[in-house]
C-alpha positions as CSV (number, residue, x, y, z in Angstrom):
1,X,5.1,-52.3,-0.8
2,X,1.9,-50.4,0.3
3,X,4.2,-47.3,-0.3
4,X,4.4,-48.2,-3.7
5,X,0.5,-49.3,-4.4
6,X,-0.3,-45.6,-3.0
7,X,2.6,-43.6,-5.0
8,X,1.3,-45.6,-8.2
9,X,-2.2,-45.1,-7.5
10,X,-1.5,-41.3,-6.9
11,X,0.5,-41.0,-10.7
12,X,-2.5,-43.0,-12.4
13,X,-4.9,-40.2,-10.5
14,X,-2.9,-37.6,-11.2
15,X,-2.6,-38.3,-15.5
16,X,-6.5,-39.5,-15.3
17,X,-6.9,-35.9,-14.3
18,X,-4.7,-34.6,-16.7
19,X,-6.6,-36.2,-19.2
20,X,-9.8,-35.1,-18.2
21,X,-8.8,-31.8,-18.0
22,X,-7.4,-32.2,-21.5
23,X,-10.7,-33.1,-22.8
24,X,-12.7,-30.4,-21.1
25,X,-10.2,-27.9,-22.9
26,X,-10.9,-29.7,-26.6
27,X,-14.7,-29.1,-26.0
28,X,-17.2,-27.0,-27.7
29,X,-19.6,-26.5,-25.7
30,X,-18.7,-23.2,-23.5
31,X,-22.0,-24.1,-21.1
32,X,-20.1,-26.9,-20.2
33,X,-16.5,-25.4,-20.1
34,X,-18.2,-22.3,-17.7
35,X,-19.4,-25.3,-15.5
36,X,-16.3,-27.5,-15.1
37,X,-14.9,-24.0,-14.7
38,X,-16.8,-23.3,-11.2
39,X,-16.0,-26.4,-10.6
40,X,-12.3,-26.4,-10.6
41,X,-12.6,-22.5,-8.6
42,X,-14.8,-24.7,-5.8
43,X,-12.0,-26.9,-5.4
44,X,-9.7,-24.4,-5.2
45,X,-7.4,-25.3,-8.6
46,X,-7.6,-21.5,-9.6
47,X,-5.1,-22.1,-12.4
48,X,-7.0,-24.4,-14.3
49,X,-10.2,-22.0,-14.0
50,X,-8.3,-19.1,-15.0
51,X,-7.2,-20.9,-18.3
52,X,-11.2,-22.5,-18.7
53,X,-13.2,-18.3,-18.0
54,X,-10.1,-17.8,-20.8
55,X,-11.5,-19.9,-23.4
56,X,-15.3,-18.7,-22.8
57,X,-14.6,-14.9,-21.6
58,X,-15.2,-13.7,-25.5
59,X,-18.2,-16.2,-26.1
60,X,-20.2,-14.6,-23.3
61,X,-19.4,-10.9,-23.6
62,X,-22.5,-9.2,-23.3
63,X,-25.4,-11.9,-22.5
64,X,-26.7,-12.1,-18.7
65,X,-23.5,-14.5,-17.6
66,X,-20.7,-12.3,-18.7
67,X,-20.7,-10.6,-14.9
68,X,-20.5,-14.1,-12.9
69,X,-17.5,-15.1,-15.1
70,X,-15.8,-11.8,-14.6
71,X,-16.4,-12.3,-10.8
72,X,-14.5,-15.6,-10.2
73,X,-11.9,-14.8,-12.7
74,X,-11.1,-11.8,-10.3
75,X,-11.5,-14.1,-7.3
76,X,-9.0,-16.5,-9.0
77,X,-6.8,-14.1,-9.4
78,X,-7.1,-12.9,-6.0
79,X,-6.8,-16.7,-4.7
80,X,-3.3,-16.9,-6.4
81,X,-1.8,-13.6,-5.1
82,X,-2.0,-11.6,-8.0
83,X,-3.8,-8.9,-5.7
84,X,-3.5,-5.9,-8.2
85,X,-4.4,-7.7,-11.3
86,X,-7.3,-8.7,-8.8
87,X,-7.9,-5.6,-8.2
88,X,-8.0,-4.3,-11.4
89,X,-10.6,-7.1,-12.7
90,X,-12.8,-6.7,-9.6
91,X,-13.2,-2.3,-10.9
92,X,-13.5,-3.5,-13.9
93,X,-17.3,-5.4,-12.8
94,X,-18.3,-2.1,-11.5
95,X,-17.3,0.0,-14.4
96,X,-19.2,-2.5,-17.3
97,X,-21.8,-4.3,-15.2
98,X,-22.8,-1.6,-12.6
99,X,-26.2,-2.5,-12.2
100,X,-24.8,-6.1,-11.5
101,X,-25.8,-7.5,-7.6
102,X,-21.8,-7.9,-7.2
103,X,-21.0,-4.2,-7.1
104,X,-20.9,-3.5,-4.0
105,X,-18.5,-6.4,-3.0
106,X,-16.3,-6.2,-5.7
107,X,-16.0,-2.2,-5.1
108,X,-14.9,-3.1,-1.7
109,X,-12.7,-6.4,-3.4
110,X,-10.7,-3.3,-5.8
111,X,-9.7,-1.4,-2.7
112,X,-8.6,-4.7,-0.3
113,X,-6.9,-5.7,-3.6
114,X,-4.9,-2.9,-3.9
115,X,-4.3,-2.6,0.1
116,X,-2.6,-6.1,-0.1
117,X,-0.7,-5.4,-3.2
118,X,0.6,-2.2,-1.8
119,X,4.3,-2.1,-1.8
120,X,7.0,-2.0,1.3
121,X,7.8,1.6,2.9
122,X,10.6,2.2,1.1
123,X,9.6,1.6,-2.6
124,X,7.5,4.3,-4.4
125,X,4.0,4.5,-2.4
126,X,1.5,5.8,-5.0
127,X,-0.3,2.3,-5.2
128,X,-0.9,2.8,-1.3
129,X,-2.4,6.4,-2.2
130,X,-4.2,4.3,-4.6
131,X,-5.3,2.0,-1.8
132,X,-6.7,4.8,-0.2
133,X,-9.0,6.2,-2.5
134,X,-10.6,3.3,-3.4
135,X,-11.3,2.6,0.3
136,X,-12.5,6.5,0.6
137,X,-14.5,5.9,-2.9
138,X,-16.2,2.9,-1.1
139,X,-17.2,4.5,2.6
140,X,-19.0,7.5,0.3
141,X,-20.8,5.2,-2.0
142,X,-22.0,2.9,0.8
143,X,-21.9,5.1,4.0
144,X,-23.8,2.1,5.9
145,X,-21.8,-0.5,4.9
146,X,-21.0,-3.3,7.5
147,X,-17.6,-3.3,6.1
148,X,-16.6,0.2,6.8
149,X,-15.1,-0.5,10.2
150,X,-12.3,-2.3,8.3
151,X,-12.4,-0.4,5.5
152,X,-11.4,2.3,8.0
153,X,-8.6,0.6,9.7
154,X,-6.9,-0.7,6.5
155,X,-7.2,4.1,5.2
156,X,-5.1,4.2,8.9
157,X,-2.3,1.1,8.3
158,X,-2.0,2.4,4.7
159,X,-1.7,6.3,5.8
160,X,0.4,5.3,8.6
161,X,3.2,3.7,5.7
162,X,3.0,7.0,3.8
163,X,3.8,8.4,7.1
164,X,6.8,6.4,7.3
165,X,7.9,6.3,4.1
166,X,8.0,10.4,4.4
167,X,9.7,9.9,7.7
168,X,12.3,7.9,6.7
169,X,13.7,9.7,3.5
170,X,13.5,12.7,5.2
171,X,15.7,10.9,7.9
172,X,18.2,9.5,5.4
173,X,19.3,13.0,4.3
174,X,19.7,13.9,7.6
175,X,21.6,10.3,8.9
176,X,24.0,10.8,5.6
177,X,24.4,14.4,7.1
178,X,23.0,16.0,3.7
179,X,21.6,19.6,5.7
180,X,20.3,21.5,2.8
181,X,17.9,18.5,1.5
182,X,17.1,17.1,5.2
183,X,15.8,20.3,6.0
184,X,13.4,20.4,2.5
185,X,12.4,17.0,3.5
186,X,11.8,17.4,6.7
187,X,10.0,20.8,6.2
188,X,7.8,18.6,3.7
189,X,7.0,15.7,6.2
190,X,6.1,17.8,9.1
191,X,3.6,19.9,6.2
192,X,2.2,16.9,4.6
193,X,2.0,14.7,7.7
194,X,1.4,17.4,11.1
195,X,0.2,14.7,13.3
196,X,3.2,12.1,12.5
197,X,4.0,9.9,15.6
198,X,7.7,10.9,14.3
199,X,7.1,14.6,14.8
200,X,9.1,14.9,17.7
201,X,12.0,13.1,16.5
202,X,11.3,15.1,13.1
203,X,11.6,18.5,14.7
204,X,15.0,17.3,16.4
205,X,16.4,16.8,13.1
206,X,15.2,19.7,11.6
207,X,17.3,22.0,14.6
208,X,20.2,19.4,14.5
209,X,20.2,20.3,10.4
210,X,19.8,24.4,10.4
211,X,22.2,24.1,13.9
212,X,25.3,21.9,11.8
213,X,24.5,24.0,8.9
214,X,25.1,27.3,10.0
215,X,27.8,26.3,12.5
216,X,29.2,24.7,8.9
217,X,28.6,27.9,6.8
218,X,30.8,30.4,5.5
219,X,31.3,33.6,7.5
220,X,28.7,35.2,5.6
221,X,26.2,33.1,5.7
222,X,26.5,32.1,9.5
223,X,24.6,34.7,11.4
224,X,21.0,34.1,9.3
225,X,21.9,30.5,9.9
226,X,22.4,30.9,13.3
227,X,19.3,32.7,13.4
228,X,17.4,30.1,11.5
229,X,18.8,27.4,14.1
230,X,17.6,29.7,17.1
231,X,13.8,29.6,15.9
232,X,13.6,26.0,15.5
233,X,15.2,25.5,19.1
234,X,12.3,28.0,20.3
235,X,9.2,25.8,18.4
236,X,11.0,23.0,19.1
237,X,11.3,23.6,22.7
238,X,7.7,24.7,23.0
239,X,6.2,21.9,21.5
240,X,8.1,19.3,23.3
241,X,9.5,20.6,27.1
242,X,10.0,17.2,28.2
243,X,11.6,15.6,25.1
244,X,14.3,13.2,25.2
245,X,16.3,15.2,23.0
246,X,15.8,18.0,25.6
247,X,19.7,18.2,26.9
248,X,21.4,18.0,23.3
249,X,18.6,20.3,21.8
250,X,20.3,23.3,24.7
251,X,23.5,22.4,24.2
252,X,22.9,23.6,20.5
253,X,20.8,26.3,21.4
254,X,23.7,27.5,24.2
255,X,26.5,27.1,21.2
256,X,24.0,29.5,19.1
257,X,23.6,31.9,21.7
258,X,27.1,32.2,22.2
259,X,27.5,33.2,18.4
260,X,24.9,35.4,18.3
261,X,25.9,37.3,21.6
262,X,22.1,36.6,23.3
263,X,21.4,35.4,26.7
């Protein structure tokens, strides 16, 4: 029976609310909507503040208030997830209110945005670029800012998935045995990326790749091949003496040698 008094009392809350919330939308007064719209953000119902800054956005463009709306609309936004349109609302405070006291925050709220929206490794990464920037843009406007120790460890995980992302489509033209492109790719990753925690692996795959492609060549191609092959066993050797690719790396570079007749 209590059960049931509690359930009941819950319903007649829950429409009472409805109905208030019903009544604050048919008002007039946008003083009073703006209010009950702080309100509802400090109790963390972000959807019904959303729709409330909606209905009084336009009746306070331009006068002294217009900032603090724009400010928790982005937060509300933020609050349910939508990190990019966030992120887009928080720049959007420091483009048209930049003399506004939340300009530095939200500067710093348009890069985080865009950090959590960023997508995974193997989707196209140019919000993560985007990510980055805006972090960079922020450390160079506000060199002294207490939040630039995290603003600099959020440039690393973010260049780190670029990393990876490089890494691993080099490495699928190489898994799906694709030479021609895997050695492009790979060329590319090692360019782009130099200090890449993957370069050893990378420069592997770049002599496996020139090694199966000359040894897969035509006559008349094989010996530049070959060739080709031999120099990345050399660099690859140098760099990396005590690799765990070391034995399979001279078993190529003895198979070349034998072709080309060297010691």
């Amino acid at each position: 029976m209590r059960k049931i008094v509690v359930i009941l009392i819950g319903v007649a809350f829950f429409f009472a609310s409805c109905g208030e919330y019903q009544e604050i939308k048919k008002s007039t007064n946008a003083e009073f909507k703006l209010k009950k719209a702080i309100e509802y953000f400090n109790s963390q119902d972000y959807a019904k503040t959303l729709d409330l800054l909606d209905d009084v956005r336009p009746l306070y463009r331009g006068r002294t208030q217009a900032p603090t709306i724009e400010y928790y609309y982005a937060y509300s936004l933020y609050e349910q997830k939508r990190y990019l349109d966030a992120g887009n609302y928080f720049n959007q405070i420091v483009r048209l209110y930049p003399k506004s006291p939340y300009v530095e925050e939200c500067l710093y709220m348009k890069a985080f945005c865009y950090y959590k929206g960023t997508p995974m490794v193997l989707l196209d990464q140019t919000p993560t670029k985007d990510a980055i920037q805006a972090f960079e843009t922020y450390i160079k406007r506000y060199p002294n800012s207490s939040r630039n120790d995290d603003a600099k460890e959020y440039i690393s995980k973010l260049y780190d998935k670029l990393v990876k992302k490089s890494y691993l489509n080099a490495k699928s033209y190489y898994d799906r045995e694709y030479y021609d492109s895997a050695i492009i790719a790979l060329n590319n990753s090692i360019k782009e990326y130099p200090e890449s925690g993957y370069r050893e692996e990378i420069l592997f795959m770049l002599l496996e790749s020139r090694y199966q492609l000359a040894k897969n060549s035509i006559p008349s191609k094989k010996r530049d091949r070959y060739n080709k092959a031999k120099e990345e066993y050399l660099s690859f050797a140098e760099e990396f003496p005590d690799s765990k690719y070391v034995s399979k790396a001279k078993r190529m570079n003895n198979n070349i040698n034998e072709y080309l007749g060297t010691e």
